[in-house]
ZASEGU-605258 format. One line per 3 residues: for each residue x, y, z of N, C-alpha, C. Coordinates in nm, 4 decimals. Each point is the difference from the previous one (the first is absolute). Example, Ala and Ser with C-alpha at 12.3 -4.5 7.8 and 13.67 -1.06 7.14 Angstrom:
<pts>
1.3190:-0.5690:0.7800:-0.0890:0.1190:0.0000:0.0900:0.1200:0.0000 ~ -0.0350:0.1050:-0.0720:0.0820:0.1190:0.0060:-0.0770:0.1090:0.0730;
</pts>
This chain:
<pts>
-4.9571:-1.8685:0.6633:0.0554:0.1337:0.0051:0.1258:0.0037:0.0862 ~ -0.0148:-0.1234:0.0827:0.0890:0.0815:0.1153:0.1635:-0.0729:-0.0592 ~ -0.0584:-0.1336:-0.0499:0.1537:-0.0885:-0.0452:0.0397:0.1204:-0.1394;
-0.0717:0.0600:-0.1095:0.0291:0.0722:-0.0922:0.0943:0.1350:0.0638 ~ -0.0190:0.0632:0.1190:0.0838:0.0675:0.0921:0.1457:-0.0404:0.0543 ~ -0.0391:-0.1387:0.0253:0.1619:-0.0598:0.0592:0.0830:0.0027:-0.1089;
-0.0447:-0.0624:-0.1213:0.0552:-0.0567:-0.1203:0.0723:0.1160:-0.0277 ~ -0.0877:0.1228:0.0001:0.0647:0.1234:-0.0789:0.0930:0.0677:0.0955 ~ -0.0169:-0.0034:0.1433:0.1051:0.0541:0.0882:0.1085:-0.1013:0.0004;
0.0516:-0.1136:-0.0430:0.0700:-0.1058:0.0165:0.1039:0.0654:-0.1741 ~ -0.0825:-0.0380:-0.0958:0.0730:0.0291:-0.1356:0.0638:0.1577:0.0571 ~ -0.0730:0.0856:0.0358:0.1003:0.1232:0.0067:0.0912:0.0348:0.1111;
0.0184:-0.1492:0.1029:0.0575:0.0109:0.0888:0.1496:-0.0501:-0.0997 ~ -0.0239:-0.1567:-0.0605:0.1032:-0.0381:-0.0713:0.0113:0.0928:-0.1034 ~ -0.0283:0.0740:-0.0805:0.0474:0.0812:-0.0861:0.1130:0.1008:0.0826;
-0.0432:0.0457:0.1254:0.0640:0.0779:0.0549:0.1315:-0.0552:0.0451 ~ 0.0133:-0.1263:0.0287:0.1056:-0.0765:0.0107:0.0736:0.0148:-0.0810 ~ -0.0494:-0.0502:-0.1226:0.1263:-0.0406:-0.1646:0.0607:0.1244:-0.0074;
-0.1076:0.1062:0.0085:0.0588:0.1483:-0.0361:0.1443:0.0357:0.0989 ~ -0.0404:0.0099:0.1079:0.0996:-0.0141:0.1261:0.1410:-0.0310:-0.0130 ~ -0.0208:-0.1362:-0.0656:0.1161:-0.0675:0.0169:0.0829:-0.0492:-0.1333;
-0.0008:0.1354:-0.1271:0.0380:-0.0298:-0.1390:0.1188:0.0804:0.0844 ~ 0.1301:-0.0269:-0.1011:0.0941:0.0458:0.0413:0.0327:0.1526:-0.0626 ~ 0.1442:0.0935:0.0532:-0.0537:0.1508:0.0092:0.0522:0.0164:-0.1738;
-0.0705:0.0999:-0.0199:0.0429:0.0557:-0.1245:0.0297:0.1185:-0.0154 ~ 0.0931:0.0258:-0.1096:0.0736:0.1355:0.0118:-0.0750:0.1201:0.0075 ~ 0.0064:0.1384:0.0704:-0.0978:0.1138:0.0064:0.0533:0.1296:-0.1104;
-0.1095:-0.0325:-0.0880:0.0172:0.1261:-0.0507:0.0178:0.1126:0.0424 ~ 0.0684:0.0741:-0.0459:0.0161:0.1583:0.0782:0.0341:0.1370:-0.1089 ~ -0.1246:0.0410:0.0126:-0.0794:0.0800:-0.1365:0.1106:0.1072:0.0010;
0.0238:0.0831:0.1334:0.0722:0.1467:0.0217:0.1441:-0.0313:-0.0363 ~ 0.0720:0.0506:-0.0717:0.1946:0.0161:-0.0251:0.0093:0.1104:-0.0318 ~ 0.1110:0.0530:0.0751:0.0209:0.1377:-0.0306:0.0231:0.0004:-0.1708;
0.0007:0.1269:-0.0655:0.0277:0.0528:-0.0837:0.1245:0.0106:-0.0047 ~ 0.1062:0.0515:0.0963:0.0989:0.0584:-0.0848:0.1439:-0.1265:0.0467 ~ 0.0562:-0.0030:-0.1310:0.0665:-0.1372:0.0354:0.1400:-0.0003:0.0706;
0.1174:-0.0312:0.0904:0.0894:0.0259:0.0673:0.1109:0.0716:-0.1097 ~ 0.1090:0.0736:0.0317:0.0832:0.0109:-0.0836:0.0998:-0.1190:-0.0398 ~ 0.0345:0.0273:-0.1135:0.1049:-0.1195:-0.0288:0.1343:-0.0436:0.0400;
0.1025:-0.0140:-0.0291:0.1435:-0.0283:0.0370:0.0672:0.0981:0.1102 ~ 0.0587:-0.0459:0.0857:0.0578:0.1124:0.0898:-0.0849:0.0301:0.1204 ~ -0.1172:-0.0975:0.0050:-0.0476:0.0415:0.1727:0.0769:0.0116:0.0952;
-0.0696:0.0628:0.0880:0.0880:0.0465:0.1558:-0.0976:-0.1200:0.0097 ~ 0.0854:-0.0439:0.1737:-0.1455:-0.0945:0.0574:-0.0555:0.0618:0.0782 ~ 0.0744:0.1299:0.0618:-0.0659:0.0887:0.1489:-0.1248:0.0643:-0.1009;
0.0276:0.0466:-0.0974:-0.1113:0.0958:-0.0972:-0.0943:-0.1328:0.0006 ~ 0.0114:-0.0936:-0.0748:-0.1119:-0.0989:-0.0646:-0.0725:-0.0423:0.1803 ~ 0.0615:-0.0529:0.0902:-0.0523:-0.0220:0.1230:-0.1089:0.0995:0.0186;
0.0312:0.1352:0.0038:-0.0358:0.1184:0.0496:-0.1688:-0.0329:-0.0606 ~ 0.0176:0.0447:-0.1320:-0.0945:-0.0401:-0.1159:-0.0990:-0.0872:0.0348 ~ 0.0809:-0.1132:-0.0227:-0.1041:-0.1440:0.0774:-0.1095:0.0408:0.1368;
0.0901:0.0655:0.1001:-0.0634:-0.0011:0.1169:-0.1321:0.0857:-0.0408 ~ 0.0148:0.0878:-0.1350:-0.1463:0.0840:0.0094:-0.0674:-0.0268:-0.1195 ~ 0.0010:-0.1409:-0.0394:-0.0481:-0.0294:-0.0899:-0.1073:-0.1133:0.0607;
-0.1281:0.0067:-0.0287:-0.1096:-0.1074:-0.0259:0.0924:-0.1727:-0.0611 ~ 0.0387:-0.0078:-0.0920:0.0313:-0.1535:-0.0087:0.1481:0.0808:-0.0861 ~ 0.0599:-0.1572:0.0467:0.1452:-0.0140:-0.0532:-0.0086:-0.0925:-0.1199;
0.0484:0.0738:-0.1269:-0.0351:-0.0777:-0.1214:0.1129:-0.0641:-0.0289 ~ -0.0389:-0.1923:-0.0764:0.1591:-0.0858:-0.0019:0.1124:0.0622:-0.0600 ~ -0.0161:0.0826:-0.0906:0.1256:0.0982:-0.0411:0.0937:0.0945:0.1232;
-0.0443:0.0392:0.0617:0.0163:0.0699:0.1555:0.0700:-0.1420:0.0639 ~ -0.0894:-0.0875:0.0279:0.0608:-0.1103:0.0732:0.1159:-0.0611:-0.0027 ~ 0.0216:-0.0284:-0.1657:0.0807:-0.0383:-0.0472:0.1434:0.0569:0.0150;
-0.0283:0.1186:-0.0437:0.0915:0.1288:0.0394:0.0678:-0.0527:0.1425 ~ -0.0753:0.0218:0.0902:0.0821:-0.0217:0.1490:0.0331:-0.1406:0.0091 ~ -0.0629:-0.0983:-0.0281:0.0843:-0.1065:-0.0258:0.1063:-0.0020:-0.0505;
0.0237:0.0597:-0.1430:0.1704:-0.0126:-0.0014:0.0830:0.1134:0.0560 ~ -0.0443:0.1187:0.0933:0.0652:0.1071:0.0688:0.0248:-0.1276:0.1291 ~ -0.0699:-0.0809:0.0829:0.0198:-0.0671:0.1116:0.1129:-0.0928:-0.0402;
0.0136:-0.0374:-0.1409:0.1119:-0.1151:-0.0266:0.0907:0.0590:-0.0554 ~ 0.0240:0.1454:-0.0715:0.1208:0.0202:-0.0541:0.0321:0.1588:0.0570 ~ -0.0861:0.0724:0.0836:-0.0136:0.1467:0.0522:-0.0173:0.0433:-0.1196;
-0.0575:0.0006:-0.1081:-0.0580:0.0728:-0.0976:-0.0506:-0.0602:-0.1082 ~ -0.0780:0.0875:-0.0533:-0.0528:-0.0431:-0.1480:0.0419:0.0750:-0.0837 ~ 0.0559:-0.0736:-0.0890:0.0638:0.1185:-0.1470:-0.0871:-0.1044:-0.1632;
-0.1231:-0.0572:0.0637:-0.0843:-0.0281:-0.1406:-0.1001:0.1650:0.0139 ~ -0.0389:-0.0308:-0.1638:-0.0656:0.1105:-0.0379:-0.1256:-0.0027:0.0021 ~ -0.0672:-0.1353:-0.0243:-0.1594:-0.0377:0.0413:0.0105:-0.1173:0.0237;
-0.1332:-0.0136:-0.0025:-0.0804:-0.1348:0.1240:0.0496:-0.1249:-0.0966 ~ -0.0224:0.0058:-0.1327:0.0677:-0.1145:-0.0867:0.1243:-0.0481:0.0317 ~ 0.1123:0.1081:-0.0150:0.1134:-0.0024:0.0004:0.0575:-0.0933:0.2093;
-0.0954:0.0680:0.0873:-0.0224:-0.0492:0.1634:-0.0033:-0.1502:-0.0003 ~ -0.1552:-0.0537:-0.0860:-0.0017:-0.1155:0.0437:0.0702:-0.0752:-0.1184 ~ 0.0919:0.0043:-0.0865:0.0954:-0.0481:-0.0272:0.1375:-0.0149:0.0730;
0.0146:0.1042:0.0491:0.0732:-0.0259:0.0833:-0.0269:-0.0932:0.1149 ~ -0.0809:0.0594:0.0937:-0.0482:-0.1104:0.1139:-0.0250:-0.1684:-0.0528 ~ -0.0562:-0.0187:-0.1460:0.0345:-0.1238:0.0261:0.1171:-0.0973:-0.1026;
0.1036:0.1000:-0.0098:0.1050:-0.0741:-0.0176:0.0510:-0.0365:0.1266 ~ 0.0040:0.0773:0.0796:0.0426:-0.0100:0.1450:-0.0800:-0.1136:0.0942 ~ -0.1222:-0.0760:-0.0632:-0.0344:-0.0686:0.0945:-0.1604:0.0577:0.0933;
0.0175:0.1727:-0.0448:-0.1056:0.0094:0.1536:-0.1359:0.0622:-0.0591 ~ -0.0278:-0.0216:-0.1228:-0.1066:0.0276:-0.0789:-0.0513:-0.0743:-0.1490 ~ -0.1105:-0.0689:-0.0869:-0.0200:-0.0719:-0.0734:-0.0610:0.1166:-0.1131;
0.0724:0.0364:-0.0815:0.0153:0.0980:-0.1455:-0.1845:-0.0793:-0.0690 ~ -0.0752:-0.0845:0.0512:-0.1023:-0.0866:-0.0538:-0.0883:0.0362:0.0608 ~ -0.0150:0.0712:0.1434:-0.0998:0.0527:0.0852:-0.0694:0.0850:-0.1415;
-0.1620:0.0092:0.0177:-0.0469:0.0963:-0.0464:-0.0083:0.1100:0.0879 ~ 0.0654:0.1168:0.0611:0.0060:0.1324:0.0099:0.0111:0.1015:-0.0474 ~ -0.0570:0.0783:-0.0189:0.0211:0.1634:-0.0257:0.0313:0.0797:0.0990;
0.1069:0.0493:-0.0698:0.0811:0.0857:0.0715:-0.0929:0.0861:0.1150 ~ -0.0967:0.0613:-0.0675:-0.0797:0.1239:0.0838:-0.0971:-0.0838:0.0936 ~ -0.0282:-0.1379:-0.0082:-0.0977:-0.0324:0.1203:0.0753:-0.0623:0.1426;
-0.0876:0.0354:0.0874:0.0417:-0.0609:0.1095:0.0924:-0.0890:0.0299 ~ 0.1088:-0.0276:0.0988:0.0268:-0.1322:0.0248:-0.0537:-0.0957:0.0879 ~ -0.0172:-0.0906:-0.0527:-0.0666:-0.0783:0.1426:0.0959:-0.0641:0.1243;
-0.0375:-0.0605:0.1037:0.0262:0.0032:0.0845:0.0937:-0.1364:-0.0521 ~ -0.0471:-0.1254:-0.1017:0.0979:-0.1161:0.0001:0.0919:0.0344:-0.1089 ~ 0.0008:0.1046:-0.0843:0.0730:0.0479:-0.1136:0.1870:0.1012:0.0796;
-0.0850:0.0523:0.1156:0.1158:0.0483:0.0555:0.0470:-0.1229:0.1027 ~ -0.0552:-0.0816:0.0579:0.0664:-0.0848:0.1187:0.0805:-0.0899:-0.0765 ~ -0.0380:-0.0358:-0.1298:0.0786:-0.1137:-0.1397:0.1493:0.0619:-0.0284;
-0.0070:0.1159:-0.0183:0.1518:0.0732:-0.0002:0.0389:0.0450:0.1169 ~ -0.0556:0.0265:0.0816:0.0880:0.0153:0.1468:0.0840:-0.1486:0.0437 ~ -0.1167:-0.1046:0.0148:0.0684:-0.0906:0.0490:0.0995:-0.0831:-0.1180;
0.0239:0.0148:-0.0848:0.1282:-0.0299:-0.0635:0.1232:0.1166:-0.0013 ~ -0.1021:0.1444:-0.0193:0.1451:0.1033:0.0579:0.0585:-0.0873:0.1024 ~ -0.0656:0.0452:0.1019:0.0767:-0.0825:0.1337:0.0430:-0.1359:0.0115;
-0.0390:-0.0672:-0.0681:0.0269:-0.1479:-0.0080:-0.0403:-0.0816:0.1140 ~ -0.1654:0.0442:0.0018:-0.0564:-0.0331:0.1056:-0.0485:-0.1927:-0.0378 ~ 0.0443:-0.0803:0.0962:0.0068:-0.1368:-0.0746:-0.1905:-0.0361:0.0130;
-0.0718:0.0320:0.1341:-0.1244:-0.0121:0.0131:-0.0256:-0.2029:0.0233 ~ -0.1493:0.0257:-0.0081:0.0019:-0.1930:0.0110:0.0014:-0.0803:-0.1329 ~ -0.0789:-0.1209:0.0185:0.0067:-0.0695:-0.0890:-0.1023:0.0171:-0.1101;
-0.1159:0.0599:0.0370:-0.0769:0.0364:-0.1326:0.0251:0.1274:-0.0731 ~ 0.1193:0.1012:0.0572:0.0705:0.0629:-0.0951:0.0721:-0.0362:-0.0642 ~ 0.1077:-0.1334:0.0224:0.1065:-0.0511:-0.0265:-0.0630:-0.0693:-0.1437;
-0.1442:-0.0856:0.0210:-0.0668:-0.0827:-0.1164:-0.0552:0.0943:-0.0735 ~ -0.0524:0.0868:0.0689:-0.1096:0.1157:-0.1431:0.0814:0.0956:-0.0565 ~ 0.0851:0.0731:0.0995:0.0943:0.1177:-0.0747:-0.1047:0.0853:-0.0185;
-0.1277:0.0351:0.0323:-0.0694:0.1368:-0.0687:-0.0276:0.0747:0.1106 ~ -0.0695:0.1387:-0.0488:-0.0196:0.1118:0.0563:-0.1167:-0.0325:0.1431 ~ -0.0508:-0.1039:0.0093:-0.0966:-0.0437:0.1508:0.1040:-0.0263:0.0703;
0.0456:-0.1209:-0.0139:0.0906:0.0153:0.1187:0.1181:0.0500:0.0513 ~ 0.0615:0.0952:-0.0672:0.0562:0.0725:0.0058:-0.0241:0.0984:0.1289 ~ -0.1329:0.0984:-0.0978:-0.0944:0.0256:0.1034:0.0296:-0.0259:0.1398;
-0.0852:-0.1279:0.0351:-0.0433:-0.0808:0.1223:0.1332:-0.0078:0.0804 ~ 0.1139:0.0150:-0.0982:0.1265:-0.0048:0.0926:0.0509:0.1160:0.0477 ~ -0.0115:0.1100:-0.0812:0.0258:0.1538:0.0109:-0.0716:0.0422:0.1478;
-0.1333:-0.0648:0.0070:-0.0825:-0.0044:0.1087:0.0772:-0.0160:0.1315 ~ 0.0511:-0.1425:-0.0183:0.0573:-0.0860:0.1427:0.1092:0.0551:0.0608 ~ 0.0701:0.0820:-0.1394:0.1149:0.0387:0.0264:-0.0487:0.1802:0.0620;
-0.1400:0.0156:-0.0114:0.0039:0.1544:0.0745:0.0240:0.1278:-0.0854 ~ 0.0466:-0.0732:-0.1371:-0.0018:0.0982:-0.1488:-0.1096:0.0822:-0.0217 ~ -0.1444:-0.0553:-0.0005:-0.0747:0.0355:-0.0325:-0.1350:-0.0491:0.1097;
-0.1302:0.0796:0.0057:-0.1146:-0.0504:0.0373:-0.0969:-0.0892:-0.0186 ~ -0.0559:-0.0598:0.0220:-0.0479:-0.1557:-0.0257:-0.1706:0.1152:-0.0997 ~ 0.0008:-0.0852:-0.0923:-0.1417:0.0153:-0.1080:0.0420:-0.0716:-0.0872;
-0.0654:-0.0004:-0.1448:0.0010:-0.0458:-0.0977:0.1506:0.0791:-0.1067 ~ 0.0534:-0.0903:-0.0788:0.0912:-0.0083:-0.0476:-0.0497:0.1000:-0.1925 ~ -0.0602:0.0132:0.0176:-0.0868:0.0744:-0.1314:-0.0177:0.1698:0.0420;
0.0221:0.0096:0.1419:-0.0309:0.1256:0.0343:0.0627:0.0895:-0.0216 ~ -0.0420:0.1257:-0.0231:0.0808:0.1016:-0.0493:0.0989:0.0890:0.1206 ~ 0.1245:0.0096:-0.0238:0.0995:0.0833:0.1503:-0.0410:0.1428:-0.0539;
-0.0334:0.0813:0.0795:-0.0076:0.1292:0.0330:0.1316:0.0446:-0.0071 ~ 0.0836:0.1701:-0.0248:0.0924:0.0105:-0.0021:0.0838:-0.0052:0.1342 ~ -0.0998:0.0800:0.0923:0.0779:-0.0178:0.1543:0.0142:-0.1888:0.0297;
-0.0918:-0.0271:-0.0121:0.0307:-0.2037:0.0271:0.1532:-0.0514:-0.0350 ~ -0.0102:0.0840:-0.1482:0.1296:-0.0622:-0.0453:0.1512:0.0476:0.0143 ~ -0.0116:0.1596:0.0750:0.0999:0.0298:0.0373:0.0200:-0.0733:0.1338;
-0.0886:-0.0485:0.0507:0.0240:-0.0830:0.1234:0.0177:-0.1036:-0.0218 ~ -0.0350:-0.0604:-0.0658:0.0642:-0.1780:-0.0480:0.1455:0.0317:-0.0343 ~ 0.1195:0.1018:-0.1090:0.0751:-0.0160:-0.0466:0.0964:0.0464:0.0949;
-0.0503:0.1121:0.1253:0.0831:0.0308:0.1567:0.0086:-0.1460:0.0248 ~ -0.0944:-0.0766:0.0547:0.0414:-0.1564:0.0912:0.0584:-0.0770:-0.1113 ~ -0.0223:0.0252:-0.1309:0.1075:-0.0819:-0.0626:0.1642:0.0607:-0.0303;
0.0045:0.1078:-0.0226:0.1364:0.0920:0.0844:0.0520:-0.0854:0.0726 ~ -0.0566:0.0310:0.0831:0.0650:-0.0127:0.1894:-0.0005:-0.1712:-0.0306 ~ -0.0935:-0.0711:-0.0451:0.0577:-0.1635:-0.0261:0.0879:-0.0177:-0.0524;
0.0698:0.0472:-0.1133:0.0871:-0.0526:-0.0754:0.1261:0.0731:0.1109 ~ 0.0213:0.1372:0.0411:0.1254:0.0495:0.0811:-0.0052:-0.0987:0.0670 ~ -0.0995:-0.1004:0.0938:0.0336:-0.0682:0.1045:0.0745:-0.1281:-0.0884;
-0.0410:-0.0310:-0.0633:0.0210:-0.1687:-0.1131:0.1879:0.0807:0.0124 ~ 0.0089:0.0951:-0.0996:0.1808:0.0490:-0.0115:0.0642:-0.0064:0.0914 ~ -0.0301:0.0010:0.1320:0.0275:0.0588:0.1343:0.0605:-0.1429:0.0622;
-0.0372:-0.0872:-0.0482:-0.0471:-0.1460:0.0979:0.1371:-0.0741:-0.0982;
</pts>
């Protein structure tokens, strides 16, 4: 009886292990607002405003201030027309599966920040080029808060990531 006890506290000790230590996977996130941003001609003080009282910032939104941070405006008309743009330019992949209306995650926005900025990062950004380490660099650099790269930015989060990326790039012009 008593070895049939160890055996079984041992298997669900190692089960608890494997589980532990699988690597993270992306989080679904059931809630998106309903109503979708307006099209061509955003303000960024209006869309900021917006963001700050919004539950999550959807990649269409994101996108949006990504090319307001690189060109002071957006004059595309939707999210199609955005990430065509962004990745002729280099700071977005037209191959991502996104929809416009869901969340952005946390390595989906640090992937176009740090090429907006032309953030060079280390060497396993330099070899992978994808949205983790990107991430992990957005991190080092103080862009963003350390979690998982799948996570969804809240709208206030992300008006605060695209202020310190502001104020990064004035300093980069400055220098």
């Amino acid at each position: 009886m008593m070895k049939y006890a160890v055996r079984t506290i041992m298997m669900a000790t190692a089960g608890l292990l494997a589980v532990s230590c699988e690597m993270s996977r992306p989080v679904e996130v059931v809630f998106v607002e309903n109503e979708l941003p307006a099209a061509a001609g955003r303000d960024s003080a209006q869309l900021a405003y917006d963001l700050s009282q919004k539950t999550w910032c959807t990649n269409d939104e994101a996108c949006s201030l990504i090319l307001m941070l690189m060109e002071g405006e957006d004059s595309c008309r939707n999210f199609d027309e955005r990430i065509v743009a962004l990745d002729a330019k280099g700071l977005a992949d037209a191959g991502w599966d996104m929809a416009a209306d869901q969340p952005v995650t946390k390595g989906t926005l640090a992937y176009m920040l740090c090429r907006a900025l032309d953030i060079r990062g280390g060497v396993m950004m330099h070899l992978l080029n994808n949205r983790r380490y990107s991430y992990r660099q957005a991190v080092a650099d103080g862009l963003m808060v350390k979690g998982s790269e799948w996570e969804p930015l809240t709208g206030p989060e992300v008006v605060g990531i695209i202020g310190r990326a502001a104020r990064m790039k004035d300093r980069m012009v400055s220098q």
